[in-house]
PAFI-297812 format. One line per field, with one value per residue (C-alpha): residue number from 1; residue in one letter; x, y, z. Coordinates in steps of 0.1 Angstrom, whole numbers, plus 5000, padded with zeros to 4 digits. Layout:
<rs>
n = NUM/...
res = a/...
x = X/...
y = Y/...
z = Z/...
</rs>
This chain:
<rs>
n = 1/2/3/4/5/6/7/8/9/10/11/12/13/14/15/16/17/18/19/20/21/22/23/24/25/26/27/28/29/30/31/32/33/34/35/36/37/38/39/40/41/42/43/44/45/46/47/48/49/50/51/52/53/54/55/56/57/58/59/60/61/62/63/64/65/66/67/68/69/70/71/72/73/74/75/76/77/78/79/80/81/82/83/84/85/86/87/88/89/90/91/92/93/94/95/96/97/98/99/100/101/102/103/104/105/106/107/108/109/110/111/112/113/114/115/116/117/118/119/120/121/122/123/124/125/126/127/128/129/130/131/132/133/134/135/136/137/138/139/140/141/142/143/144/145/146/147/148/149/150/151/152/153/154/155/156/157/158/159/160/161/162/163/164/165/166/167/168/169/170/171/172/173/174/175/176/177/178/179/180/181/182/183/184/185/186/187/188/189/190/191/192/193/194/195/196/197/198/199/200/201/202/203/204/205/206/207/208/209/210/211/212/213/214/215/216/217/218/219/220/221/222/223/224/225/226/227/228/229/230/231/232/233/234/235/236/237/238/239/240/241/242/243/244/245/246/247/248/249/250/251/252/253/254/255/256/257/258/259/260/261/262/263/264/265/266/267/268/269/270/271/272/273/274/275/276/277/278/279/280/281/282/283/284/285/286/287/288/289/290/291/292/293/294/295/296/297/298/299/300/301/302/303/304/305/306/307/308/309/310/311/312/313/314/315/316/317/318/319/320/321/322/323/324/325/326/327/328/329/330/331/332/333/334/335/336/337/338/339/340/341/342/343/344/345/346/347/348/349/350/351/352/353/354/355/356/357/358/359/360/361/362/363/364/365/366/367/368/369/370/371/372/373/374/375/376/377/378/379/380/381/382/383/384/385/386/387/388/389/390/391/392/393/394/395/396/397/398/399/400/401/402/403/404/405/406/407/408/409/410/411/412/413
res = x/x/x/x/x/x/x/x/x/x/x/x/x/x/x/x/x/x/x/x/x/x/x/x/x/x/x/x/x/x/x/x/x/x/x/x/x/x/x/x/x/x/x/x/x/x/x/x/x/x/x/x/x/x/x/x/x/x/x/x/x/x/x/x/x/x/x/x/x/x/x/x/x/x/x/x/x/x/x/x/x/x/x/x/x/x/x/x/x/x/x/x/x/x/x/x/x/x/x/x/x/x/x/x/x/x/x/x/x/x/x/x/x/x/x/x/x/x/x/x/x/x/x/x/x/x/x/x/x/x/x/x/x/x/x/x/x/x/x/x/x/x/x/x/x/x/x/x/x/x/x/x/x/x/x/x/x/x/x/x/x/x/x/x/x/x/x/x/x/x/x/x/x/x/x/x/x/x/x/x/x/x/x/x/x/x/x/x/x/x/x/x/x/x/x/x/x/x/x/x/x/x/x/x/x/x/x/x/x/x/x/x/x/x/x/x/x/x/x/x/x/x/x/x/x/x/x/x/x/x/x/x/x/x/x/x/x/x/x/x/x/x/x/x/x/x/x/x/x/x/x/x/x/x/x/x/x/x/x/x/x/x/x/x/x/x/x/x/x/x/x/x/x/x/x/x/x/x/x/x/x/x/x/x/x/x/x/x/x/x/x/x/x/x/x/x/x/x/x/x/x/x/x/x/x/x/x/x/x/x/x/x/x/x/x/x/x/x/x/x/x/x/x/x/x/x/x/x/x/x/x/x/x/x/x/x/x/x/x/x/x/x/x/x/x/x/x/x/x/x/x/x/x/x/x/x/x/x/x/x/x/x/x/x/x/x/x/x/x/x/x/x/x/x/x/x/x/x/x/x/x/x/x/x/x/x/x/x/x/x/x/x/x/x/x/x/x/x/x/x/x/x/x/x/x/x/x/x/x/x/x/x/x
x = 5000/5011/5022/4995/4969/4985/4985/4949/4939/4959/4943/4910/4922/4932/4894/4883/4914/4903/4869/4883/4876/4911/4895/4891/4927/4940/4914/4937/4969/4963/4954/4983/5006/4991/4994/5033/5037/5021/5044/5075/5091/5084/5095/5125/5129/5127/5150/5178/5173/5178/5207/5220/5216/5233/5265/5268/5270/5298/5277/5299/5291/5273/5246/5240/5235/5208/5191/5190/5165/5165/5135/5141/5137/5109/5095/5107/5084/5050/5056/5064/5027/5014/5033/5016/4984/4987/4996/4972/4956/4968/4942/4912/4943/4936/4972/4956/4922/4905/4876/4872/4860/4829/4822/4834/4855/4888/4902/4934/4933/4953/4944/4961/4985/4964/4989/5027/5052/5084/5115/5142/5170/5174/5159/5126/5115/5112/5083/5059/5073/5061/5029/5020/5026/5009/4979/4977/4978/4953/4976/4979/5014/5031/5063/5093/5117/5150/5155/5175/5152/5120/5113/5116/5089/5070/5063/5060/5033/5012/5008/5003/4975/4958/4958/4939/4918/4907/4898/4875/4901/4908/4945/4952/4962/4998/5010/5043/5057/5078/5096/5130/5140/5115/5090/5112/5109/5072/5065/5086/5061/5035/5021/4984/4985/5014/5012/5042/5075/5096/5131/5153/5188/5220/5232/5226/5191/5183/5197/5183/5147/5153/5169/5146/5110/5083/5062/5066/5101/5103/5144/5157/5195/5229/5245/5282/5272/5304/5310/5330/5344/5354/5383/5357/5343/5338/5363/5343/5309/5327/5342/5307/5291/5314/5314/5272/5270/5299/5295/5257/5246/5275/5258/5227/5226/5227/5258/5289/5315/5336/5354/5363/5386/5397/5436/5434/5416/5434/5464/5443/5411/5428/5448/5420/5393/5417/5419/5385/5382/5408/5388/5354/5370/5366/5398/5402/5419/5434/5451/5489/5484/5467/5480/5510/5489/5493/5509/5478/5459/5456/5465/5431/5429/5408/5379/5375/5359/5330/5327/5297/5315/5284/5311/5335/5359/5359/5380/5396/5410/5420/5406/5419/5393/5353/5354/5375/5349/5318/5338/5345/5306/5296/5318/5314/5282/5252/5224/5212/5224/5257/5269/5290/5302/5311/5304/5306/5268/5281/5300/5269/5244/5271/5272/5232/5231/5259/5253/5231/5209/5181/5195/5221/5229/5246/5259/5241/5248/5235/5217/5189/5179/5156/5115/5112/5135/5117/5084/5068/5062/5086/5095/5095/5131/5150/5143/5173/5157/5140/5106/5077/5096/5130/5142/5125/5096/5062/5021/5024/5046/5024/5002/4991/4966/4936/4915/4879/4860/4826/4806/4763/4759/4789/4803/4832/4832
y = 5000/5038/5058/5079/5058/5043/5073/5083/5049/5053/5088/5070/5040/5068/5084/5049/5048/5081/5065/5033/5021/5012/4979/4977/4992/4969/4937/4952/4947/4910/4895/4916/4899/4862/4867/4875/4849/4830/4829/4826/4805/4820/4855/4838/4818/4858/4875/4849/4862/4894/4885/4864/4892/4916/4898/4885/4930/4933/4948/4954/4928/4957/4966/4932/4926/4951/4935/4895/4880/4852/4837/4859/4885/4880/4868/4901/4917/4898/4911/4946/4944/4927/4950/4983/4968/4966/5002/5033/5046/5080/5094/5120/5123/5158/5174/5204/5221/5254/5275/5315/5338/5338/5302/5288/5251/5253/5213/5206/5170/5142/5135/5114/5132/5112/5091/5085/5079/5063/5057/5035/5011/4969/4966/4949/4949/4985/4972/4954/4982/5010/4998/4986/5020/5039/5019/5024/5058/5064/5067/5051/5038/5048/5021/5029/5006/4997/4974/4954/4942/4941/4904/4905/4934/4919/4890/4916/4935/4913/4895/4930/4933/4901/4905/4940/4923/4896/4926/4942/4972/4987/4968/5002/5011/4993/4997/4987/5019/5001/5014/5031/5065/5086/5067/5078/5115/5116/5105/5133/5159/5146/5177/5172/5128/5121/5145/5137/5117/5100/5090/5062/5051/5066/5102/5099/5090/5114/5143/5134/5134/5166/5189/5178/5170/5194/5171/5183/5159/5145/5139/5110/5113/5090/5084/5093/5087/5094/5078/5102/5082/5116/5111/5098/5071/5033/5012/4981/5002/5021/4988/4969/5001/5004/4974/4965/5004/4991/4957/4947/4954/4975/4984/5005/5040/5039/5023/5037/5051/5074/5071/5105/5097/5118/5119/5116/5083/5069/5055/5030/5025/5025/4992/4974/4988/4983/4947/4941/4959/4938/4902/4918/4917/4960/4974/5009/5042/5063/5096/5099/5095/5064/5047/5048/5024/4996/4987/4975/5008/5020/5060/5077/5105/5141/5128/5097/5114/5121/5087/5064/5031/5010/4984/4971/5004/5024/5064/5068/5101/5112/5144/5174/5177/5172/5205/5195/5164/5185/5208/5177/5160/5196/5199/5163/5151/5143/5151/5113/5097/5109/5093/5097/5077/5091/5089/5127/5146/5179/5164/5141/5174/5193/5170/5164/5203/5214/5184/5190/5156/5135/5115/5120/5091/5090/5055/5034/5024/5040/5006/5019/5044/5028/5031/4990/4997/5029/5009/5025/4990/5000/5027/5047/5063/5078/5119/5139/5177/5199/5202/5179/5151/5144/5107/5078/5081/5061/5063/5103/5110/5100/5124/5162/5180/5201/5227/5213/5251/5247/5273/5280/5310/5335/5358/5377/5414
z = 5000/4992/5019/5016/5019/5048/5066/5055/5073/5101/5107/5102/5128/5149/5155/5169/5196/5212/5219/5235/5265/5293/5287/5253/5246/5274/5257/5222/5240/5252/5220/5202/5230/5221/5186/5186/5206/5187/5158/5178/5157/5126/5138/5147/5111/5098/5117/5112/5074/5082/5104/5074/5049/5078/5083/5045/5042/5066/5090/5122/5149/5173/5151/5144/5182/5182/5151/5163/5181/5202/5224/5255/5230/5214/5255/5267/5232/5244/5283/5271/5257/5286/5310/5289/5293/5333/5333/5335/5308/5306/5281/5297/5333/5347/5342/5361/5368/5389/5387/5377/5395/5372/5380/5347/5354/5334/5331/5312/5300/5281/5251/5221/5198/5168/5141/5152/5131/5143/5120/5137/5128/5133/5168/5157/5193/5194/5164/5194/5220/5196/5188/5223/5237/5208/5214/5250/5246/5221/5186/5156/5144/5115/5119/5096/5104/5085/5056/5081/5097/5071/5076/5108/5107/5084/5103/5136/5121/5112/5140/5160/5130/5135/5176/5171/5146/5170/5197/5168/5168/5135/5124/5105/5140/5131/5101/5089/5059/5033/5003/4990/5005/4987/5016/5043/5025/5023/5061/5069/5047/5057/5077/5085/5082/5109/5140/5150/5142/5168/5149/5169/5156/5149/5147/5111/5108/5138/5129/5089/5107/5128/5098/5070/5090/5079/5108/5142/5156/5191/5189/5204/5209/5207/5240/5243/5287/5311/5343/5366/5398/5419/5447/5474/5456/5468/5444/5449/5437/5410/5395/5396/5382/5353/5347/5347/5324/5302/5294/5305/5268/5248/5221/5234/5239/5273/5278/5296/5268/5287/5321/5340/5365/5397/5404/5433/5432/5406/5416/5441/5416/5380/5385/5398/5368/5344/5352/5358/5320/5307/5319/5305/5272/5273/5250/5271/5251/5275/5277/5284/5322/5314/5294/5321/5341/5316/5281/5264/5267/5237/5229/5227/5200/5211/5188/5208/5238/5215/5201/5208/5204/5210/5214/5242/5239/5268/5266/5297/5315/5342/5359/5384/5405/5399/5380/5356/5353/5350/5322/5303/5301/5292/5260/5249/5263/5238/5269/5272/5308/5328/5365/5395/5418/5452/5491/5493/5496/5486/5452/5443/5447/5426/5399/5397/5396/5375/5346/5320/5307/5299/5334/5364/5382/5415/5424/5401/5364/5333/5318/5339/5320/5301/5299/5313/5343/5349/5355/5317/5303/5274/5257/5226/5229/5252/5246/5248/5237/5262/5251/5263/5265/5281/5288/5285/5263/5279/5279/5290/5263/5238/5245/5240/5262/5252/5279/5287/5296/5314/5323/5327/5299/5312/5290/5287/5299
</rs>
């Protein structure tokens, strides 16, 4: 089908959400769940083409991490949708209400943006995640994912298709935009059908979204995050920590790529990281001072402390003081997730003040940033601008409000 006529049906799909029920939604969500899981298998069969086509392409081994699915992944897509469907229904929440003097009852309510559209790369969980929490809240899904991952999609979509069809919800709700890049072009000009476009992937794609969307862009962001271990910090903590942010899952945006290191810490906690490091598998680049600490760090260039590796590489410097720490994350930082670790009160409330992102973490590792660890269900992305969404994207996200005025005949004087 056209894109056009996608989006004219999704718009259509989209009227019927705002009139559903918690339960019908919720009643949606359930048989959507069943019916991935349902064809398990052949979901699986699918994405090992995709994988196939991925690494016969030379595609490096990190992206093809994100791409492949395995039965915990396609378990952890059907409890995403059951998870949503536990959660509140945000749609007709008072955000905040009062009363004139003249008696008339101002409400300001949520209410469903209308049709999403959501163009992302591999990851064909983020397909269920997407649709699930698009549902819940009231939109239709516009999903534009990569030619990666198409059979896995394929076989995604329709499944999430069949499951609203079996709850006697329009399956125009989901629908899965293929096509060449003129596609991609037209979902972005497509002022009036999409209400807004939610882009999730790579600098590239992102930044193609935000510079050349005539739709209004919710901007998801890369994450070059920084661990800073400042000179009163718990070796044993700041070794587990780096190591759970670093290595947990290397190649998601909320993984650990720099370490900021206090001097006067170092000497006692660089030995002992560097070997942990070393075991994980982690190759570390250092500055000068670093590499002193052992021959097989590698010489880090300027340009590495902007790098999102999305691999196990970890840049590695060592800092003056916590100043010097909070000056580095604010010329390099990309505004997604950014953590100390310390025993001081007065250099944890510095550092949550002084740095500027989506999250500050005191004492606890980056990989939970993250809509499922935040108790959302899932999520649509991880928000990194400052307007009406910042962080982990969930239900409230997805949603505008409009004021509800009620009076008994008053005019204005």
């Amino acid at each position: 089908m056209e894109f056009r006529s996608q989006a004219l049906a999704a718009r259509e799909a989209s009227r019927q959400l705002a009139t559903l029920t918690r339960d019908e939604k919720d009643r949606a969500l359930h048989a959507m769940a069943d019916a991935v899981a349902a064809v398990e298998k052949k979901l699986l069969a699918a994405n090992a083409v995709d994988v196939d086509a991925a690494r016969r392409s030379g595609t490096p081994e990190a992206v093809i991490d994100r791409l492949r699915l395995d039965g915990d992944r396609v378990r952890g897509m059907v409890d995403g949708l059951r998870d949503v469907e536990a959660l509140p229904d945000p749609v007709g929440d008072l955000v905040r209400g009062w009363r004139l003097g003249n008696g008339v009852e101002v409400r300001q309510v949520r209410v469903p943006f209308g049709v999403v559209g959501i163009i992302y790369e591999n990851r064909p969980n983020v397909t269920a995640d997407a649709a699930g929490l698009c549902l819940k809240s009231g939109n239709a899904a516009l999903l534009r994912g990569s030619s990666s991952a198409i059979e896995s999609n394929r076989v995604c979509v329709e499944a999430l298709r069949e499951g609203l069809r079996n709850a006697g919800v329009s399956a125009d709700a989901v629908a899965l935009v293929e096509g060449g890049r003129g596609v991609t072009g037209e979902m972005m000009a497509a002022r009036g059908l999409v209400d807004v476009l939610i882009p999730r992937g790579g600098a590239g794609l992102i930044n193609a979204v935000v510079e050349g969307a005539k739709v209004p862009v919710i901007e998801t962001g890369t994450g070059n995050c920084h661990l800073y271990v400042d000179a009163s910090a718990d070796i044993g903590k700041a070794v587990a920590v780096l190591l759970n942010a670093k290595t947990q899952r290397p190649s998601v945006c909320n993984a650990v790529e720099t370490l900021l290191v206090h001097r006067d810490i170092a000497g006692a906690f660089l030995p002992v990281a560097l070997d942990a490091l070393r075991d994980a598998g982690v190759t570390v680049h250092g500055t000068p001072d670093v590499v002193a600490f052992a021959d097989d760090v590698v010489p880090a260039g300027e340009d590495e402390f902007d790098a999102e590796y999305l691999s196990l590489d970890l840049a590695v410097r060592i800092v003056a003081d916590i100043d010097e720490a909070i000056t580095h994350i604010r010329r390099h930082t990309t505004g997604h997730s950014e953590t100390v670790i310390t025993e001081s009160r007065a250099a944890a409330d510095r550092f949550v003040t002084e740095i500027d992102a989506a999250a500050v973490l005191v004492n606890a590792s980056s990989r939970f940033v993250d809509g499922g660890q935040f108790g959302f269900g899932a999520e649509i992305g991880i928000s990194t601008q400052k307007l009406h969404a910042r962080g982990p994207m969930g239900l409230a996200e997805l949603t505008s409000t409009k004021y509800i005025v009620n009076g008994d005949g008053q005019v204005r004087v």
